[in-house]
C-alpha positions in Angstrom: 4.2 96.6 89.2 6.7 95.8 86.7 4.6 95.7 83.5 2.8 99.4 82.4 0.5 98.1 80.3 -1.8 95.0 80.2 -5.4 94.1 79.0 -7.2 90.5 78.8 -9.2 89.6 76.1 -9.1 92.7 74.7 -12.0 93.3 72.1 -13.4 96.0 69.6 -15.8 95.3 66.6 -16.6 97.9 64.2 -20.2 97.7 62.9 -19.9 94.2 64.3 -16.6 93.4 62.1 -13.9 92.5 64.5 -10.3 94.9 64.9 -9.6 93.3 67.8 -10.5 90.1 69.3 -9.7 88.4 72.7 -6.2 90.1 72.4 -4.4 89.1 76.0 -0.7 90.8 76.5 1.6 92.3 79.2 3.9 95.0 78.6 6.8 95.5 80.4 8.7 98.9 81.9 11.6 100.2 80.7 11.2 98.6 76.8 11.0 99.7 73.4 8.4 97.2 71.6 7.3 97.0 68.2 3.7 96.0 67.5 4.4 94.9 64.2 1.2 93.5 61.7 -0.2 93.8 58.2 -2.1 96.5 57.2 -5.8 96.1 58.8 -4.2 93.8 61.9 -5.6 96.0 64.4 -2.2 97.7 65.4 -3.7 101.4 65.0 -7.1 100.3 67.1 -5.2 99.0 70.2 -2.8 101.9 70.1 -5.9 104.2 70.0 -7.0 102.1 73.0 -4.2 102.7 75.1 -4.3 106.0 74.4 -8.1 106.3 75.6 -9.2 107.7 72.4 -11.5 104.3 71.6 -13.7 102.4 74.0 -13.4 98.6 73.9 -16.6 96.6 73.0 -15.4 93.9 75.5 -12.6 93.0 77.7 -10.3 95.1 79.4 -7.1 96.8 79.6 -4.9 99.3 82.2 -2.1 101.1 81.8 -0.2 101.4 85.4 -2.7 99.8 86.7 -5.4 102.5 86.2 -8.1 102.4 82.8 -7.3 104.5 80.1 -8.7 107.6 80.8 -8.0 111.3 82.1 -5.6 110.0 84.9 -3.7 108.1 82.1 -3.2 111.0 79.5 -1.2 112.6 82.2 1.4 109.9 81.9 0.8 108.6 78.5 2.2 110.5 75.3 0.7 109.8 72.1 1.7 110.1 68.9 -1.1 109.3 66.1 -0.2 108.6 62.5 -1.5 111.5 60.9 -0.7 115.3 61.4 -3.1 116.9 63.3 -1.8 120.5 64.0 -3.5 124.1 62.6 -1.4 124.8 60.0 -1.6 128.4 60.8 0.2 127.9 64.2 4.0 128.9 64.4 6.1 126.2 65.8 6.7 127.9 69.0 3.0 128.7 69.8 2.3 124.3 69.4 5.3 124.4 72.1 3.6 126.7 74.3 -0.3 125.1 74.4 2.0 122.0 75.0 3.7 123.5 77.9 0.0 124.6 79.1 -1.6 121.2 78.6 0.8 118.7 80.1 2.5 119.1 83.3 5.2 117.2 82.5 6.4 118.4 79.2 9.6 120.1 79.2 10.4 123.2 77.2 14.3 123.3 77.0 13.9 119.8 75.8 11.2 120.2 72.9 14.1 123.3 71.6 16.9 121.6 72.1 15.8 118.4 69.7 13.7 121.1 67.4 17.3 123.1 66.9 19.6 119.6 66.5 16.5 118.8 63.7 17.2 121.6 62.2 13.5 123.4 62.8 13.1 126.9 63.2 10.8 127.7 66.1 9.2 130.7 64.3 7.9 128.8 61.4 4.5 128.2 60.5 3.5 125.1 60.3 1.6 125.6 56.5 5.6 126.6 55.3 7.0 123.4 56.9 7.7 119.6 54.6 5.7 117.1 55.1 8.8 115.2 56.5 9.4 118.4 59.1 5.8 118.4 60.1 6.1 114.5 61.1 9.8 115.8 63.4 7.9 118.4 65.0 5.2 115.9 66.3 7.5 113.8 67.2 9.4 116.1 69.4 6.1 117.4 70.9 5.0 113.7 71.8 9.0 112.9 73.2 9.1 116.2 75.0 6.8 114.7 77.7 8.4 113.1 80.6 5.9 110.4 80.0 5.8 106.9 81.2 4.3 105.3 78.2 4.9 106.5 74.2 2.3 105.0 72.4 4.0 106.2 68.6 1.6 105.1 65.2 3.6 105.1 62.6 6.6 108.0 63.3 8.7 107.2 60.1 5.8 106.5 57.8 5.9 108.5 54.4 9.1 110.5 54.9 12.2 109.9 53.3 14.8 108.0 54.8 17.3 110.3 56.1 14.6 111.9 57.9 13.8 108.2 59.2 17.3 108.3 60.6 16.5 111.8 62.3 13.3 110.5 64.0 14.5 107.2 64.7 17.7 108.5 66.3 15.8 111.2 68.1 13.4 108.7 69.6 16.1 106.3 71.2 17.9 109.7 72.6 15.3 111.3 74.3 13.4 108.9 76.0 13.8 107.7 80.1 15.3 104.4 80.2 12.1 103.5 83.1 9.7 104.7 80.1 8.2 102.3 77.4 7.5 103.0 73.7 5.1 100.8 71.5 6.1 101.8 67.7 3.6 100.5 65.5 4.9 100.4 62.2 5.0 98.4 58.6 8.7 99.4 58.3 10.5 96.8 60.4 14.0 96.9 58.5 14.1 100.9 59.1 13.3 100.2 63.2 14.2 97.0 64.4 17.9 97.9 65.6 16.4 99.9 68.4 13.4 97.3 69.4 14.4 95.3 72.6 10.8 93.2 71.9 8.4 92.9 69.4 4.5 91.9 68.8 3.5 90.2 65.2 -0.2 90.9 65.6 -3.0 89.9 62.9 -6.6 89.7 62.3 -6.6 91.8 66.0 -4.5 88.5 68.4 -1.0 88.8 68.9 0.6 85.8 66.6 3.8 86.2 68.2 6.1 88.1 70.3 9.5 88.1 72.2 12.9 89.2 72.7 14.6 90.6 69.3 18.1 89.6 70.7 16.6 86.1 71.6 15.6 85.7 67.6 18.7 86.8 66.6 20.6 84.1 68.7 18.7 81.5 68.5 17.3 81.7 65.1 19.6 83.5 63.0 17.1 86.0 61.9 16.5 89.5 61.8 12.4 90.4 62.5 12.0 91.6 59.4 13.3 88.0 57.9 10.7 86.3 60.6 8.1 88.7 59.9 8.4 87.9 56.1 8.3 83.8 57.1 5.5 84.3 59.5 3.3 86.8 57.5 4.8 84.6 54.1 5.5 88.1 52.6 
């Protein structure tokens, strides 16, 4: 199978307002995709899909061929958009209920990019930036040996350097076989490590393809086409 991720007419409603609707894609192994909307486009709600944390309303969708589900979280590493740690936790007790919880999550790893970002394994969590906070979820969700990284959002609301740190650390510590999904509203910050990307609004995928193939052929970066597109 060479696509991890696919789902046909792909629908959720909310209180009968539709976040989704008909959506019908195919994601392929060894990429790293942006699913790239406005706000409200449904980007956070298929993410949260894949991860098996919402239940469509119609349609369906498989990751590897199986359902999201308890088979998939053991090969899918999620990464939401807000911080949902116990602040009272030490950085090094997070690592070890990791460890615990997922089979393939490697320790040596997770220390190795916590000490080259400059985190101290024996600090609390309630001591840590906001900025820190969003590296140390990040190296918990790129720790895993995962086949699929499903990441909401990983550079919203932290200064840029630290956009740098995360963005570097995600392109570094990922298998080339894997796939990430990066949903995100700040396209200029990520594109240079996209290989593909996903315009997606009012929950349908608008347009998608190879950001090399838009460079080439059109001249354009995919913030430039997102901007003609959307008519930001």
């Amino acid at each position: 199978m060479n696509n991890i991720l696919e789902c046909y007419n792909l629908s959720k409603f909310y209180s009968g307002v539709p976040a989704l609707t008909n959506l019908t894609l195919s994601i392929p192994k060894g990429k790293i995709i942006g699913l790239l909307g406005p706000n409200g486009s449904g980007k956070t709600t298929f993410i949260k899909i894949a991860a098996g944390l919402l239940t469509p309303t119609t349609g369906s969708i498989t990751i590897d061929g199986n359902a999201p589900g308890v088979e998939t979280k053991s090969y899918v590493s999620y990464l939401p958009e807000r911080t949902y740690l116990s602040s009272w936790m030490k950085v090094s007790d997070i690592i070890a209920m990791f460890s615990d919880f997922y089979p393939d999550f490697d320790v040596p790893r997770a220390n190795d990019m916590l000490k080259r970002l400059g985190v101290s394994t024996n600090a609390k969590l309630k001591t840590l930036s906001k900025g820190t906070k969003e590296k140390v979820q990040l190296v918990l969700v790129m720790a895993r040996r995962a086949q699929l990284y499903l990441l909401d959002e990983p550079i919203g609301g932290v200064d840029p350097a630290t956009r740098e740190y995360i963005l570097n650390t995600i392109i570094t510590n990922y298998n080339e076989n894997s796939t990430i999904i990066i949903s995100t509203h700040l396209i200029t910050d990520i594109e240079k490590v996209l290989d593909e990307f996903l315009f997606i609004n009012k929950g349908q995928v608008v347009m998608s393809g190879s950001v090399d193939s838009v460079r080439e052929e059109k001249g354009m970066s995919i913030d430039e086409l997102f901007r003609e597109v959307f008519k930001c």
